[in-house]
C-alpha positions in Angstrom: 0.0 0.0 0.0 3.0 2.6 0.8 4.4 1.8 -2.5 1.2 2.4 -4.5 0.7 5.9 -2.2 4.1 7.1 -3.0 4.2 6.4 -6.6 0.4 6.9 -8.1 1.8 7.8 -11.3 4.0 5.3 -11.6 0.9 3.2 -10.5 -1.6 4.5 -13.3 1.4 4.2 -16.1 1.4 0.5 -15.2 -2.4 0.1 -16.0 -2.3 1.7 -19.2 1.0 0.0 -20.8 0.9 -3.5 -19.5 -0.7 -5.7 -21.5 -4.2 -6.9 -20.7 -4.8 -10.6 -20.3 -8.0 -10.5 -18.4 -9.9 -10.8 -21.3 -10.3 -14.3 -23.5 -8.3 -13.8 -26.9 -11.6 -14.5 -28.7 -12.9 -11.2 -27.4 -9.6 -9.7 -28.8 -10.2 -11.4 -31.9 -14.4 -9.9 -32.3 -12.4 -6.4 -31.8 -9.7 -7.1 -34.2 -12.4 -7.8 -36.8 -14.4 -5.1 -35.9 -11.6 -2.6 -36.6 -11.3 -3.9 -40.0 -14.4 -3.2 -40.8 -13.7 0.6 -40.2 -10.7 0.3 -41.5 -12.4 -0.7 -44.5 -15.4 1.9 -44.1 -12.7 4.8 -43.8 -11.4 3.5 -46.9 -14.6 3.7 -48.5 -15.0 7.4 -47.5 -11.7 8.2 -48.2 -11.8 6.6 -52.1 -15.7 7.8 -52.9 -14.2 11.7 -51.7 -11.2 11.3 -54.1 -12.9 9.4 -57.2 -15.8 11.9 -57.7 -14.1 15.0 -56.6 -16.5 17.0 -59.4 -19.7 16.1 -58.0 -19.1 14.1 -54.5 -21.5 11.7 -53.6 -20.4 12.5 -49.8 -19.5 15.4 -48.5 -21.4 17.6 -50.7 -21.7 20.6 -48.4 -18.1 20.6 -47.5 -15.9 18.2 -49.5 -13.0 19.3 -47.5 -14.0 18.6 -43.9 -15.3 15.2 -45.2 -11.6 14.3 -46.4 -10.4 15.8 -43.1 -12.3 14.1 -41.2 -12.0 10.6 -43.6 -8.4 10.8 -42.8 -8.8 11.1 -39.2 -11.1 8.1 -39.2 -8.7 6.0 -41.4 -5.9 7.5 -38.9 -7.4 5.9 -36.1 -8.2 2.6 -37.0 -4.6 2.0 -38.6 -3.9 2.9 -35.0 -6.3 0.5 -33.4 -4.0 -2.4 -35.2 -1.3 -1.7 -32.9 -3.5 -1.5 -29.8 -5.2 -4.1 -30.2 -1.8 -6.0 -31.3 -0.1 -5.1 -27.7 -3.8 -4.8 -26.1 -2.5 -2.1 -24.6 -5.0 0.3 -22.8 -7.3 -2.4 -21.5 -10.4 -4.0 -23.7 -13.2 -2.0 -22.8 -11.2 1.2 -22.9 -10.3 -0.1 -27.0 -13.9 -0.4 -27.2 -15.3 2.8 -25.8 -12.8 4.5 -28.1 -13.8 3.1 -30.8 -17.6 3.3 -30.6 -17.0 7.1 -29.4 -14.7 7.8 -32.6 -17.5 6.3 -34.8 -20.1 8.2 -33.0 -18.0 11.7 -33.8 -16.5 11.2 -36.7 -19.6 9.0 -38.7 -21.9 12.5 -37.3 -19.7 14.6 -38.5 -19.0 13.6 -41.5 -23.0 13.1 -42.0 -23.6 16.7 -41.0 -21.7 17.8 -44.2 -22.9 15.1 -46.3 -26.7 16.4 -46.3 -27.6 15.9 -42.7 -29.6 12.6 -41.9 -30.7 12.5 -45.3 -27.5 11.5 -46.3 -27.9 7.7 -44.8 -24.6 7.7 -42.7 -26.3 7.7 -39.5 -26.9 4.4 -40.3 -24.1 3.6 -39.8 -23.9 4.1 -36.3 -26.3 1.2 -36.4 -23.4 -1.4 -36.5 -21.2 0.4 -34.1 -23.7 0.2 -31.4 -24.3 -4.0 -32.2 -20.8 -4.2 -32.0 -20.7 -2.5 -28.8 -23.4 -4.1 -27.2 -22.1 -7.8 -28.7 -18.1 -7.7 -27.7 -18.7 -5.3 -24.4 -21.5 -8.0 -23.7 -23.7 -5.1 -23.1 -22.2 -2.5 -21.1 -22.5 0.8 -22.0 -24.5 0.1 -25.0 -27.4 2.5 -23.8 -25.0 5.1 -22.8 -23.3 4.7 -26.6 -26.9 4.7 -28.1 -27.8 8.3 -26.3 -24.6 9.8 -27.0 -25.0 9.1 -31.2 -29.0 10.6 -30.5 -27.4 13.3 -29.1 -25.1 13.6 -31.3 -27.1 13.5 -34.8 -29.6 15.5 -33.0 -27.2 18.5 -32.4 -25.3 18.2 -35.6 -29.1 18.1 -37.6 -29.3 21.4 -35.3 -26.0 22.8 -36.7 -26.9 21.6 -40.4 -30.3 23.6 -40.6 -28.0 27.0 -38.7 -25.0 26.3 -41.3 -26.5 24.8 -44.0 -29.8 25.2 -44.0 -31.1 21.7 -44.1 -34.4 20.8 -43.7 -36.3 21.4 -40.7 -38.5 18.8 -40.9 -35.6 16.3 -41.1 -36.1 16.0 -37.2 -38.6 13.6 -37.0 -36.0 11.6 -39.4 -33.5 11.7 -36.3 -35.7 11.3 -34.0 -36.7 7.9 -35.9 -33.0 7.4 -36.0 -31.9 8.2 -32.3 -35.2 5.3 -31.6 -33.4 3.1 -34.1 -30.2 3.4 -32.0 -32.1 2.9 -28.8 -33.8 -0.1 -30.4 -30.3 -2.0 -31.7 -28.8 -1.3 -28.4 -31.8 -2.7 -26.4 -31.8 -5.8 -29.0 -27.8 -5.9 -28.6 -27.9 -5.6 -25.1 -30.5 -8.7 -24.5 -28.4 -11.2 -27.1 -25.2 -9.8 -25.2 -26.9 -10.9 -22.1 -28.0 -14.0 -23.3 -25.0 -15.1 -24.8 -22.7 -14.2 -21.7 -25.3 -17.1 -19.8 -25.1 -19.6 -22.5 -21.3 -18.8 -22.5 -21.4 -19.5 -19.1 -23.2 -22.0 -18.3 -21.3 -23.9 -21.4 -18.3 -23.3 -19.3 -19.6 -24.7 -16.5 -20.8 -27.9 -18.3 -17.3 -27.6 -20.0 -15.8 -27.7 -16.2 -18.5 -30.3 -14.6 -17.3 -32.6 -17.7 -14.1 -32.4 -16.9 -14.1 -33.4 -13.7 -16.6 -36.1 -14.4 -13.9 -37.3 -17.1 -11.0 -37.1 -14.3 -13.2 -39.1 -11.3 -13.8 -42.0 -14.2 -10.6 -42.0 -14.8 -9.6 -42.3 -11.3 -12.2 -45.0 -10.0 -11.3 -46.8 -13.1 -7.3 -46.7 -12.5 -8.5 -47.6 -8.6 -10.3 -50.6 -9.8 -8.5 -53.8 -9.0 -9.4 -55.3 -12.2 -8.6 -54.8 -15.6 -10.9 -52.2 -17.6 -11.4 -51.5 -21.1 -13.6 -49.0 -22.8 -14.6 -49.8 -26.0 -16.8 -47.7 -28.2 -19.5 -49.0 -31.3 -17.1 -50.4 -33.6 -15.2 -52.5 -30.8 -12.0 -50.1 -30.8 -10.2 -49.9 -27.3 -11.3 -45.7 -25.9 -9.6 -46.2 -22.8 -7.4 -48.8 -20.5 -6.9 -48.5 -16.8 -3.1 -50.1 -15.7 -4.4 -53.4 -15.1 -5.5 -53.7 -18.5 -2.4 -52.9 -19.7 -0.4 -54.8 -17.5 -2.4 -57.7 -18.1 -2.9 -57.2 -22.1 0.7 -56.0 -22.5 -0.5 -52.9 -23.4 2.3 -50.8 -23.0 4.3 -52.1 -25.9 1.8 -50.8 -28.4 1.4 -47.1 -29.7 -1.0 -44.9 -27.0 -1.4 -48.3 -25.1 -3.8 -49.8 -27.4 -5.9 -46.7 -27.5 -7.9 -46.9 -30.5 -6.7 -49.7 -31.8 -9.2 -52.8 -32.8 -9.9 -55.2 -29.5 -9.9 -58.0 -32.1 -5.9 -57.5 -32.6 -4.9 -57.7 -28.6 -7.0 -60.8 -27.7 -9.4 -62.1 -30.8 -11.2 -64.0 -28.2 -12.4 -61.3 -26.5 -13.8 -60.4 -30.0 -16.2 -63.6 -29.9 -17.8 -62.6 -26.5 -18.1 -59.2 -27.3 -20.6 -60.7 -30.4 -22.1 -62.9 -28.5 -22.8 -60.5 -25.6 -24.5 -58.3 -27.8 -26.9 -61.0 -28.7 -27.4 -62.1 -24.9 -26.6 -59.6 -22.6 -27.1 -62.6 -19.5 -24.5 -64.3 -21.3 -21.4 -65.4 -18.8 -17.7 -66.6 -19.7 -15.5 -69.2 -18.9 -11.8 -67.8 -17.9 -9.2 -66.5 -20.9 -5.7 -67.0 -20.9 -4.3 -63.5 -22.3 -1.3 -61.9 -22.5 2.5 -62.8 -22.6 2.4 -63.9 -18.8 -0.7 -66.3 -20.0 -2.9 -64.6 -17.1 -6.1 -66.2 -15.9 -9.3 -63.1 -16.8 -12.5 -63.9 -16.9 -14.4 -61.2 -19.4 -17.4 -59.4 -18.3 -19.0 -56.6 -20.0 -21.3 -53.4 -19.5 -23.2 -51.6 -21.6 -22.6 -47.9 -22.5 -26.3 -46.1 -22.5 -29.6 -47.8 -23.6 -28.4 -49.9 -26.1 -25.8 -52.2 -26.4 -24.6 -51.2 -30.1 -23.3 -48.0 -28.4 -20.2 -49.1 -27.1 -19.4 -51.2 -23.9 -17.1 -51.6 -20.7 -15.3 -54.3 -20.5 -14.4 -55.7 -17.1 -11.0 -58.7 -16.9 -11.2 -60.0 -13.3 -7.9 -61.3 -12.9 -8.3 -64.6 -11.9 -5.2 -65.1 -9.7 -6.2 -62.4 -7.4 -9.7 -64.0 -6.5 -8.0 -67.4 -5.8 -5.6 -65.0 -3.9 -8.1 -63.6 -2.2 -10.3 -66.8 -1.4 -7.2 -68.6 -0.2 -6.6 -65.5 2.2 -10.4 -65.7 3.7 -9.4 -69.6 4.4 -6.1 -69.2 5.8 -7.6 -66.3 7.4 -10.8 -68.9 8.9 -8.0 -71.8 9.5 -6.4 -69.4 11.6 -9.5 -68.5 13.8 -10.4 -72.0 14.0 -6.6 -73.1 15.2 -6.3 -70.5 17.6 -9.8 -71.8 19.5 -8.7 -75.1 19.4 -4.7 -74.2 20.5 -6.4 -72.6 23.6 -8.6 -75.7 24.3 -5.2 -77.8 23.7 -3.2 -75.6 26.2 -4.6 -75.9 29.3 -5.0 -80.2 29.2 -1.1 -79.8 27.5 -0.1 -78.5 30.9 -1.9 -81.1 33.2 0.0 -83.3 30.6 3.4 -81.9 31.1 2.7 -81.4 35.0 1.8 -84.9 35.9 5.0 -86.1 33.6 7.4 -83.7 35.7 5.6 -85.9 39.0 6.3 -88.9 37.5 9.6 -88.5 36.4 10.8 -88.0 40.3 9.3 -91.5 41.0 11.2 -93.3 38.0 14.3 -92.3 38.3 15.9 -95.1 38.8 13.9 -96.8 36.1 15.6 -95.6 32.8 13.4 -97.0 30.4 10.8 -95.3 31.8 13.0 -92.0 32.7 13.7 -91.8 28.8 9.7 -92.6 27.3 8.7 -89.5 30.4 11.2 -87.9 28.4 9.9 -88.0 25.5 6.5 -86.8 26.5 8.0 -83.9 28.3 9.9 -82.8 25.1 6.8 -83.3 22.8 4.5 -81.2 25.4 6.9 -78.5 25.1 6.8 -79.1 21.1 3.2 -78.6 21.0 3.1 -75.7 23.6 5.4 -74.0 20.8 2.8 -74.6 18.4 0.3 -73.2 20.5 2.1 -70.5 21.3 2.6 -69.5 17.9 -0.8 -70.1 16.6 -2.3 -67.6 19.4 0.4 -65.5 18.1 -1.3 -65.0 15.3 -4.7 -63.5 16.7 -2.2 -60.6 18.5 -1.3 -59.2 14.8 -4.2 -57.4 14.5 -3.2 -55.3 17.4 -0.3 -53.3 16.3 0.6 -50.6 18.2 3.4 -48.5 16.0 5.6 -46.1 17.5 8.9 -44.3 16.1 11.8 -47.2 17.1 15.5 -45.5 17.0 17.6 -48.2 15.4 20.7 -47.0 16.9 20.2 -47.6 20.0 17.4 -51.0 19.1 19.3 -52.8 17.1 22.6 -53.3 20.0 20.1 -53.7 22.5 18.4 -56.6 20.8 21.5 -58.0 18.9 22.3 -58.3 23.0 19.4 -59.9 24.2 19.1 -62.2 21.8 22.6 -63.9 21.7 22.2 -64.0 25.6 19.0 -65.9 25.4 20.2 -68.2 22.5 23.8 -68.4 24.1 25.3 -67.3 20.7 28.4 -65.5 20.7 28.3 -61.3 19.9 30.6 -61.2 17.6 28.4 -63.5 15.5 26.3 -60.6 14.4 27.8 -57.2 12.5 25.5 -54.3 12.3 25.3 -51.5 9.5 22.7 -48.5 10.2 23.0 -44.9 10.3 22.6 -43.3 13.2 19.3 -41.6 11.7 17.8 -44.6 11.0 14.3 -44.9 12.1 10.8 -47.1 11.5 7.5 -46.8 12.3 6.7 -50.6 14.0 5.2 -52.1 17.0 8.2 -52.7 19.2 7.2 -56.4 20.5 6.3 -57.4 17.1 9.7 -56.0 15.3 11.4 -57.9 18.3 9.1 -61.1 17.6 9.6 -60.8 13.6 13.9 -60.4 14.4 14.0 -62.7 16.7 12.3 -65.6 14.5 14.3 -64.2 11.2 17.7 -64.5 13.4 17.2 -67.6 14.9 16.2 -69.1 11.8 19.3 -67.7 10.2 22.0 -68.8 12.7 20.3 -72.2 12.9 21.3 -72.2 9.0 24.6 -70.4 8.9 28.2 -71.6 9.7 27.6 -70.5 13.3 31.3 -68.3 12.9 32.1 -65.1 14.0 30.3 -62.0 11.5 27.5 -65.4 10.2 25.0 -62.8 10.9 24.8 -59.7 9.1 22.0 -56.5 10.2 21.6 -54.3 7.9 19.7 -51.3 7.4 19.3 -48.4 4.0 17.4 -46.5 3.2 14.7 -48.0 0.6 14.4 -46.7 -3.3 10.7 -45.7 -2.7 10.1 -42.5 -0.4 9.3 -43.0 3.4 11.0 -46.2 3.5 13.2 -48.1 5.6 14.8 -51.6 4.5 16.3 -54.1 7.5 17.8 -56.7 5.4 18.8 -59.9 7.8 21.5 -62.1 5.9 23.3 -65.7 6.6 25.9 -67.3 5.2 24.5 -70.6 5.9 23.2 -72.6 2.2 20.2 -70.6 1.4 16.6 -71.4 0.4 16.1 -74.5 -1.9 14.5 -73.1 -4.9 11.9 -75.6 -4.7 11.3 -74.4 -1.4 10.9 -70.3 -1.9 7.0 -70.9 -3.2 6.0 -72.4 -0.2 8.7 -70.5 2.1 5.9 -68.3 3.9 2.8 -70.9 4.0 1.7 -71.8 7.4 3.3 -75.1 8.5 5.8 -75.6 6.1 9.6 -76.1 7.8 12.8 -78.2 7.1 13.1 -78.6 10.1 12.3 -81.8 12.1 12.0 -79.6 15.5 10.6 -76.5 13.8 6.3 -75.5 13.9 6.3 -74.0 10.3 4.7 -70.6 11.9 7.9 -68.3 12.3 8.0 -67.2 8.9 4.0 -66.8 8.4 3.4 -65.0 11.8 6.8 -62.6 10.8 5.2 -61.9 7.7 1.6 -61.4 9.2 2.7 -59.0 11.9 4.5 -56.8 8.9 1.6 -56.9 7.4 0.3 -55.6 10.3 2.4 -52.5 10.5 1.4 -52.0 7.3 4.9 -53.9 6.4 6.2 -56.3 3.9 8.5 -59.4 4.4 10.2 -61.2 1.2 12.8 -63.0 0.7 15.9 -62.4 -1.8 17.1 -65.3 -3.7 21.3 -65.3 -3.7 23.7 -67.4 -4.8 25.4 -68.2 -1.3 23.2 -67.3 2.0 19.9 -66.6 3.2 18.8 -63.1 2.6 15.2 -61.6 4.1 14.0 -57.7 3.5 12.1 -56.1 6.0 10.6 -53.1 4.1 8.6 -50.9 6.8 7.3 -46.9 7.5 10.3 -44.5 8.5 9.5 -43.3 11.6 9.5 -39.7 12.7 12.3 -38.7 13.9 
């Protein structure tokens, strides 16, 4: 504000030399138009002045004020170019100018032309629809009075100077309604084309943004969609279409291209859904990775000849999905039954501990009581875990420090397993941080690293922590590597299914309750096939430090 108060001239030279953008170039354009045609109008005056200098058909009472005033009109609208060019004063300013000039000049050269006789003030007639069409109505009844003013005063001045005819004033009277007329008429199609321009703006906008929410429940859809139009060419593909298609290698991912040259099966049920629309279809293999989609389509409007959507559930993702709501009931179901187990496990156990003290000397029966105790303790494992598995649901994440976790539980763990420190080598930064649930990180370690050094060489740096930062944004990766054999590749499809182990002693739940409590904390777990070693990547939430 003290900048515009100190400097208002500098302020006011601003607004008339910078350029004005306010305005849409098509209301540049109407303008630019419009000063060609008085460019060509003073053209017209200037030539008919010139050509029949003898006996003028304009100008007849004063041939030279006429050419005066011709060139002054000509002037100006060569002028006009070069504002308009630079649209430089603003837009209505050009227009106001303009209209004014014709109002003048178009009067005066009328008043010495014959008076309203003459048929110039006609002319005015075109100045004021232009006015009231590109100004969208503004100022079009003010433009109107000031040309009835004007041929009304200048009729006045041609009956003092020229003695025109008196009576000629009803004939500008009938003009000045005329103006009033056009401007009225002008001002109601300005009015209603500024609300049809609108509102087609609006429609323009509300399409738009219908155009980007299809788009974005279609790329949010899980399966594969395709819109297709009348003739069967592909409008639009969401990224499971093209992943599962192979989309991508062709030009515009397959957009408008033929369906019947990505999968000419597809093709077939398209026909055959226009006949039937209840018809249903069995599963297609598509695609270079020969993936499972079973088609199902949607017509587009009333009729099915319009075009169509065409829905590929992927296959592999239902049985996915169906063999996650069993494993997710098997777990429900073995949890109820490991609690029923635990508590007759533990009479079990106890009454083998009271026996054992009475057999001592028996070692037969020492060794089968023995046996019992060791398989009690196998099973409470089993239970343990499997209970495990209902406690993943109740993550609560907090901001772990790795610095200071990772020594601590290196620590704890070798103590508790009776493993030598100098079995594990860390490598972290000091800023390293995740977003876990501290007993579950310690649960999902624990089982990684015992697994590991039951695996490795058991020597001094077997057992490798390591932590970087991960290639996507917000992540950290805790890799936990062995140099034992590694995973049999037969093995690595079936390395996270419940109760699958190599191990004779093992329950075949570490790995599947790791992964489910990463999952959990909105985690992942995998495991990186290498030459030499196991290798598993923890890839979790940085935490805020």
């Amino acid at each position: 504000m003290n900048q515009h108060a100190s400097k208002p001239l500098g302020t006011a030279a601003a607004i008339v030399t910078s350029p004005d953008i306010s305005q849409p170039a098509s209301y540049w354009r109407t303008l630019h138009y419009l000063n060609l045609y008085r460019l060509t109008l003073g053209g017209v005056f200037l030539t008919a002045n010139l050509v029949s200098s003898d006996q003028p058909l304009l100008g007849q009472e004063n041939p030279g004020l006429f050419f005066l005033y011709s060139m002054i009109y000509l002037g100006l609208a060569a002028l006009a170019i070069v504002t308009i060019s630079l649209r430089r004063p603003r837009f209505e300013w050009q227009v106001s100018f303009q209209i004014l000039t014709d109002i003048v000049l178009i009067v005066l050269m009328m008043s010495v032309s014959g008076g309203v006789r003459s048929g110039l003030g006609l002319l005015l007639i075109v100045s004021l629809v232009s006015s009231g069409l590109i100004s969208r109505g503004r100022l079009v009844m003010l433009h109107a009075a000031l040309a009835t003013v004007a041929v009304l005063v200048a009729h006045t001045f041609g009956v003092l100077d020229y003695h025109q005819a008196v009576g000629d004033y009803a004939q500008a009277g009938l003009l000045g309604g005329a103006f009033f007329t056009t401007a009225w008429i002008a001002h109601v199609l300005a009015r209603r084309s500024h609300a049809s321009e609108q509102l087609a703006a609006t429609r323009a906008v509300d399409l738009e943004n219908m155009a980007q929410i299809n788009q974005l429940v279609i790329e949010d859809m899980q399966d594969g969609v395709i819109v297709l139009d009348s003739e069967g060419n592909i409008r639009q593909a969401n990224r499971h279409a093209v992943r599962i298609l192979d989309l991508a290698d062709k030009a515009g991912e397959g957009t408008g291209q033929p369906l019947g040259s990505v999968v000419p099966a597809l093709v077939d049920c398209l026909e055959q859904w226009r006949k039937n629309s209840q018809a249903r279809f069995a599963a297609l293999t598509v695609g270079r990775s020969n993936a499972q989609c079973q088609p199902r389509f949607i017509a587009v409007g009333d009729k099915r000849v319009m075009g169509a959507v065409l829905v590929l559930e992927d296959m592999s993702r239902v049985h996915q999905q169906a063999q996650q709501i069993k494993l997710a009931a098997l777990g429900r179901l073995t949890a109820n039954i490991a609690h029923e187990v635990r508590n007759p496990l533990s009479s079990i156990s106890h009454a083998a501990q009271i026996l054992q003290e009475d057999v001592m000397e028996d070692k037969t029966h020492a060794r089968l009581l023995q046996i019992i105790r060791d398989n009690t303790q196998r099973i409470d494992r089993l239970v343990g875990d499997v209970l495990a598995l209902n406690r993943r649901d109740r993550a609560q994440p907090e901001t772990i420090m790795l610095a200071s976790y990772l020594p601590n539980f290196v620590e704890e763990f070798c103590l508790a397993e009776n493993i030598p420190v100098n079995s594990f080598s860390l490598s972290f930064d000091s800023r390293h941080s995740v977003y876990f649930d501290r007993c579950h990180l310690n649960q999902v370690l624990w089982n990684l690293c015992r697994n590991g050094w039951r695996h490795s060489r058991r020597q001094p740096g077997s057992m490798r922590l390591r932590v970087n930062k991960a290639m996507i944004a917000g992540m950290v990766e805790i890799h936990v590597v062995d140099d034992g054999a590694g995973i049999a590749a037969e093995n690595l499809g079936k390395l996270f299914e419940p109760f699958f182990t190599t191990d004779s002693q093992g329950t075949g739940l570490g790995l599947y309750i790791s992964r489910e409590m990463c999952e959990a904390n909105r985690a992942s777990l995998g495991y990186i096939a290498e030459t030499a070693g196991g290798h598993f990547k923890i890839s979790c939430r940085e935490g805020a430090c």
